[in-house]
C-alpha positions as CSV (number, residue, x, y, z in Angstrom):
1,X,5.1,112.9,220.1
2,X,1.3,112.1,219.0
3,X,-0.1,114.4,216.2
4,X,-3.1,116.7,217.2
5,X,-6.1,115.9,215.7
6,X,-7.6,118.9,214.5
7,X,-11.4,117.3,214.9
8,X,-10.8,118.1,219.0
9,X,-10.1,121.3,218.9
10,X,-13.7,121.9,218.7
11,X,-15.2,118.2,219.9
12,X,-18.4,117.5,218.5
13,X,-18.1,114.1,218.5
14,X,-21.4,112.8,220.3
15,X,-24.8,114.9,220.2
16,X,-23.6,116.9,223.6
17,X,-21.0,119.2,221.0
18,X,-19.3,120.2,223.8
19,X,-17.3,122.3,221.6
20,X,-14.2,121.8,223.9
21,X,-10.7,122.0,223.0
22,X,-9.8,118.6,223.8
23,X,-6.1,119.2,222.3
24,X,-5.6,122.0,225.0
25,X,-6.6,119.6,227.8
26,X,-10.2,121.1,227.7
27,X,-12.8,118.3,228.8
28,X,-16.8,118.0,227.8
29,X,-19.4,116.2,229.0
30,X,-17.3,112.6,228.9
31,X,-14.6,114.0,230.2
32,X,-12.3,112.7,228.0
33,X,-9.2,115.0,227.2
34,X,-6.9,114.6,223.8
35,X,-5.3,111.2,225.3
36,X,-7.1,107.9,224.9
37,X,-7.8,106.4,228.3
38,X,-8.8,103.1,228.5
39,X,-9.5,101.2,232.2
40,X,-8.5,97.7,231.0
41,X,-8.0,94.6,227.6
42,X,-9.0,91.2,228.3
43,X,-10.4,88.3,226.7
44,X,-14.6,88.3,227.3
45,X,-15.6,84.9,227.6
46,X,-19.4,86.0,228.2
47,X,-21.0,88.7,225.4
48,X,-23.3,86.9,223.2
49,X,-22.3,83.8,222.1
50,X,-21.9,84.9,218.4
51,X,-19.4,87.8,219.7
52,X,-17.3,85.4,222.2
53,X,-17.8,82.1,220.7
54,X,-15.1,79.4,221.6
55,X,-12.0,81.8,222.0
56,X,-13.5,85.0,223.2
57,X,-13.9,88.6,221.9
58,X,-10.7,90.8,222.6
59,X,-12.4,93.5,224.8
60,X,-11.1,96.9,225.4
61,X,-13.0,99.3,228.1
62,X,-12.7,102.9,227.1
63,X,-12.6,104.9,230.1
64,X,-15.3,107.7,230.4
65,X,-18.8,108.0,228.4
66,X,-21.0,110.9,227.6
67,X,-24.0,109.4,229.5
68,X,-24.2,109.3,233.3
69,X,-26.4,106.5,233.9
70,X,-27.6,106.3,237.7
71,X,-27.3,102.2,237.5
72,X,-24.5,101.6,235.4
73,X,-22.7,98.3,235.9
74,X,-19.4,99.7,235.1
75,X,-19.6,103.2,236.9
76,X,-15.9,103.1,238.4
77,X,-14.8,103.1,234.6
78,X,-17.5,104.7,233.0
79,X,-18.5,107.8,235.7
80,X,-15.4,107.9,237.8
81,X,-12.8,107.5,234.7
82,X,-10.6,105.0,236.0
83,X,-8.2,104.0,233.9
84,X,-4.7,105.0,231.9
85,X,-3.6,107.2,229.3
86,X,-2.1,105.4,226.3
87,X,-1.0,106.6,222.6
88,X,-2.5,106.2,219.7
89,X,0.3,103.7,218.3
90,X,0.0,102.2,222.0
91,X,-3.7,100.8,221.4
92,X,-2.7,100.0,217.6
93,X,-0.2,97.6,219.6
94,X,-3.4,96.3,221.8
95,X,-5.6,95.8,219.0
96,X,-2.5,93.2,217.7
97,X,-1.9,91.7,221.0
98,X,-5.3,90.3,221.4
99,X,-5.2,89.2,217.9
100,X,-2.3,86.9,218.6
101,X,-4.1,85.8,221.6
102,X,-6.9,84.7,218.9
103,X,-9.7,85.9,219.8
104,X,-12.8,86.2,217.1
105,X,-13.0,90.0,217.5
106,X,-11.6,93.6,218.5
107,X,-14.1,94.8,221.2
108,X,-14.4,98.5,221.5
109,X,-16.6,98.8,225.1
110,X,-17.5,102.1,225.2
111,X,-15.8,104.1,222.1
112,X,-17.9,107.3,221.5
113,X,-15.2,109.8,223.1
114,X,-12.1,108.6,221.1
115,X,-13.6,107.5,217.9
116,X,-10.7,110.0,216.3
117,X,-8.3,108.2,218.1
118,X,-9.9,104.5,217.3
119,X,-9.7,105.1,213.7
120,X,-5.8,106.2,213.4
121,X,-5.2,103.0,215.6
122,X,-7.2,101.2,213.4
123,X,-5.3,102.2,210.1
124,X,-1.9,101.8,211.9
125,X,-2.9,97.9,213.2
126,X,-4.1,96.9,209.8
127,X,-1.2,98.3,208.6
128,X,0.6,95.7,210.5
129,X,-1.5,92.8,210.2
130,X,-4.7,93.3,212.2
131,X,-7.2,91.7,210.4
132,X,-9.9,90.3,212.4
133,X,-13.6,92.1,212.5
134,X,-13.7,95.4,215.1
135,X,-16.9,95.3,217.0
136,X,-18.4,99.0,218.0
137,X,-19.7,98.4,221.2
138,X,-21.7,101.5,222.4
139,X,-25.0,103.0,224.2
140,X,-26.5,104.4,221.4
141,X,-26.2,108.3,222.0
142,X,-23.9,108.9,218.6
143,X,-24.0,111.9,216.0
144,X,-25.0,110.0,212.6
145,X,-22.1,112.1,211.2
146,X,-19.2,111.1,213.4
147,X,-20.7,107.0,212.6
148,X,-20.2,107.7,208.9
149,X,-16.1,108.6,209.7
150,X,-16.2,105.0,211.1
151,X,-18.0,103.5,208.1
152,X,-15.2,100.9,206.1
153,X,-13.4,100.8,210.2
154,X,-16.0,99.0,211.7
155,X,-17.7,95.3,211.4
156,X,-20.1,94.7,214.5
157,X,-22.0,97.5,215.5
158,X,-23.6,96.4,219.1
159,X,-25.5,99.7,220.0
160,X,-27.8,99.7,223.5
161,X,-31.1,101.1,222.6
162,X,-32.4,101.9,226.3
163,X,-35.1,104.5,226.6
164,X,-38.7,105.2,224.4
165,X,-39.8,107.6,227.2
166,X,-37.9,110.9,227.0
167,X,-38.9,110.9,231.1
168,X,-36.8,108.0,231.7
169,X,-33.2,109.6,229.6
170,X,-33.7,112.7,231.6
171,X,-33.9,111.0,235.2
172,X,-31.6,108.5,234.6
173,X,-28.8,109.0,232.5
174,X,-29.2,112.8,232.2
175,X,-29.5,113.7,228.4
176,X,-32.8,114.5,226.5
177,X,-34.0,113.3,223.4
178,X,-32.2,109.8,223.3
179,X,-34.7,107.8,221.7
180,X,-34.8,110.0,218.8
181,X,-31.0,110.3,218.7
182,X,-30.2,106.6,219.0
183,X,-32.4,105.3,216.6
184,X,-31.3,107.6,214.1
185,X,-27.9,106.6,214.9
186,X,-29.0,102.9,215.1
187,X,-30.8,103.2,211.0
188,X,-26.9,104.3,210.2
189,X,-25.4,101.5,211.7
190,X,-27.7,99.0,209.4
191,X,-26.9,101.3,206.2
192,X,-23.3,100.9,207.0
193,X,-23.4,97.0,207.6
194,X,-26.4,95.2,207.5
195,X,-27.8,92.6,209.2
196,X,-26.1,90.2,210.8
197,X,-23.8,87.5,208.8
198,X,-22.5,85.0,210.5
199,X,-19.6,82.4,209.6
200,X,-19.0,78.8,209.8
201,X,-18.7,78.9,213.6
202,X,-21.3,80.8,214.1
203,X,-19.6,84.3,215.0
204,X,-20.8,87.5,213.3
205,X,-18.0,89.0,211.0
206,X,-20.9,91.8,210.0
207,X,-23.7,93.4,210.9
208,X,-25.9,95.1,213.9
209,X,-27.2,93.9,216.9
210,X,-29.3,95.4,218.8
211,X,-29.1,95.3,223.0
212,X,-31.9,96.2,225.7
213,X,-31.0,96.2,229.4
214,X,-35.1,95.3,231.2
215,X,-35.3,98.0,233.5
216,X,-37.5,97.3,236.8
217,X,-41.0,99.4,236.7
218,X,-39.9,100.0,233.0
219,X,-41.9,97.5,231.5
220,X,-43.6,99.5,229.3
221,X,-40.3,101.1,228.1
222,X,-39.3,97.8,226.7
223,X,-42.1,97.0,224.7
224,X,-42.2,100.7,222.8
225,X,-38.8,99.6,222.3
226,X,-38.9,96.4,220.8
227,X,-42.5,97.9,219.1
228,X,-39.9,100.2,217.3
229,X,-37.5,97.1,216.5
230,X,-39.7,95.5,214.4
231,X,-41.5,98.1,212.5
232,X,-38.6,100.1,211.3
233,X,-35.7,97.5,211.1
234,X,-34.9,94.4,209.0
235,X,-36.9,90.8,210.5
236,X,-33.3,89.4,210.3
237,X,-32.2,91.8,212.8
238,X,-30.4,90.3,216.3
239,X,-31.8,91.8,219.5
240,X,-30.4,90.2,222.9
241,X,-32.5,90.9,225.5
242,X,-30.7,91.1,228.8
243,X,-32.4,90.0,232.2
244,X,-29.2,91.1,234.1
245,X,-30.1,94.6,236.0
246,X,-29.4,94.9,239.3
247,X,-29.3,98.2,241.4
248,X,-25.8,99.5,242.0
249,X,-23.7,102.8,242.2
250,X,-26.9,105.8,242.0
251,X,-29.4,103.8,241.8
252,X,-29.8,101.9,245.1
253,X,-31.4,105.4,246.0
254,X,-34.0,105.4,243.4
255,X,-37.2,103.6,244.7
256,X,-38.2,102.5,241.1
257,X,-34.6,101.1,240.5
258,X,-33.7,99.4,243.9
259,X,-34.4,96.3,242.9
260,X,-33.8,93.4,240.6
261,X,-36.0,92.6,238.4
262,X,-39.3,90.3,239.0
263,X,-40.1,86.7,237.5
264,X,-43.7,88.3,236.5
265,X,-42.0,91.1,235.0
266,X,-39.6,88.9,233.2
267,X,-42.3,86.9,232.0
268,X,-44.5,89.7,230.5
269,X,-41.5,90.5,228.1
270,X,-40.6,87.1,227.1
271,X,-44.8,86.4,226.4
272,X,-44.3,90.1,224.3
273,X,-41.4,88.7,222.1
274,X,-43.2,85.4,221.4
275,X,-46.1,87.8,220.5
276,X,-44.5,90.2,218.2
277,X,-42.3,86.9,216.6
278,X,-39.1,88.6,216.3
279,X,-37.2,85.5,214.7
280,X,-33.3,86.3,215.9
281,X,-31.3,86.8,218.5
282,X,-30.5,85.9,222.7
283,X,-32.5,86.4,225.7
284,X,-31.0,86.1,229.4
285,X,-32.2,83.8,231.8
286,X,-33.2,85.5,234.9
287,X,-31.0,85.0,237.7
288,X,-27.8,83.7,235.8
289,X,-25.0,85.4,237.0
290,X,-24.9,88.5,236.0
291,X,-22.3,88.3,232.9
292,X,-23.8,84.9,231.4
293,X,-25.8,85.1,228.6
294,X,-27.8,81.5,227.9
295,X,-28.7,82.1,223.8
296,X,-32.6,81.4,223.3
297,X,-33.6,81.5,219.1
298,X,-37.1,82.7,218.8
């Protein structure tokens, strides 16, 4: 039977502090109970190409999230918490499966909710061999305190950093104050690991990188946000700048959201990279499918 831990008796894992009694089957704002749910594991031939690289980073999606984002991509995991309950020692066994399978990385998609739970996986599978870099793969809306529990656990940290306009949290993902929140949590990250370093073949074994979804209408959103990039963080810093929105689950209804997003509108933030000469990282093409990312060094 799987020991309680005593740090969900009274969750206060992410910045909601739900304060639920997780052990007692009590849920919060994720939804996530005591057990670790997780929707699927899989080789990801398509993340950035110095997370996947040649063999692929060993994904795991974490069921459940503590932001309810009108256009997530993966709403059927994320919003409706599809997915099945497994042990702690059961997802110590994953982590050593997809090493076998040799891929370049652990992938936690999603992690916030079971961070607990990751780390007593993590201890057992290193315990028995696991030994390749665990990428923390996550939206950004972390408590700085639980990120130092994970510090010596995790490699990669690959944190979203989505809104500057507290508006825009509100009336799409249904929080407040997450531009304030995830870049405090995002300054941790770089204490904990740095920038990125990367190995022979090109894969990251340490550091942050920084992702930013274009939102459509939103332009102005994404240039306050790489404005903040490259006044408060390292030059060496990655950023991947993703081109690949398109409106599905909530936000088909929105009138701002309904819609991909525009050549000219593309075009304005690739001219505002070029312009504020941030020197690493990926940009999307526009109109790749929607889980290719085509690198670009700036």
């Amino acid at each position: 039977m799987q020991e309680k831990l005593k740090e969900l008796e009274k969750c206060e894992i992410c910045p909601h502090q739900c304060k639920s009694n997780r052990n007692k089957g009590k849920i919060g704002r994720c939804k996530a109970t005591d057990k670790v749910k997780i929707a699927l594991y899989s080789v990801h031939h398509f993340e950035e190409p110095c997370i996947s690289g040649e063999k692929g980073s060993g994904t795991i999606f974490f069921s459940n999230c503590n932001l309810n984002c009108i256009y997530c991509q993966n709403y059927e995991i994320s919003q409706l918490g599809r997915g099945k309950e497994i042990t702690i020692e059961e997802l110590a066994e994953i982590f050593l499966k997809q090493q076998e399978k040799g891929v370049e990385n652990i992938n936690l998609v999603t992690p916030t909710s079971y961070v607990m739970q990751i780390i007593e996986a993590i201890k057992t599978a290193r315990k028995k061999g696991l030994t390749i870099p665990i990428v923390y793969n996550t939206n950004a809306y972390e408590n700085v305190e639980t990120l130092k529990l994970l510090e010596g656990y995790i490699d990669v940290y690959l944190p979203d950093l989505k809104y500057a306009e507290n508006e825009l949290d509100k009336k799409y993902s249904k929080i407040d104050n997450y531009f304030e929140i995830a870049t405090r949590a995002i300054q941790e990250m770089v204490r904990q690991v740095g920038v990125p370093k990367l190995n022979e073949k090109g894969i990251v074994e340490k550091g942050v990188m920084i992702r930013h979804l274009v939102l459509p209408n939103q332009i102005e959103n994404s240039k306050s946000i790489l404005r903040w990039i490259t006044k408060n963080l390292p030059n060496e810093i990655y950023v991947s700048i993703m081109a690949q929105y398109f409106p599905t689950y909530k936000a088909k209804e929105d009138e701002k959201l309904n819609r991909k997003l525009t050549k000219k509108e593309w075009q304005e933030i690739e001219d505002y990279i070029e312009e504020l000469e941030i020197e690493n990282g990926y940009v999307q093409e526009l109109g790749e499918q929607e889980e290719e990312y085509v690198p670009n060094w700036w």
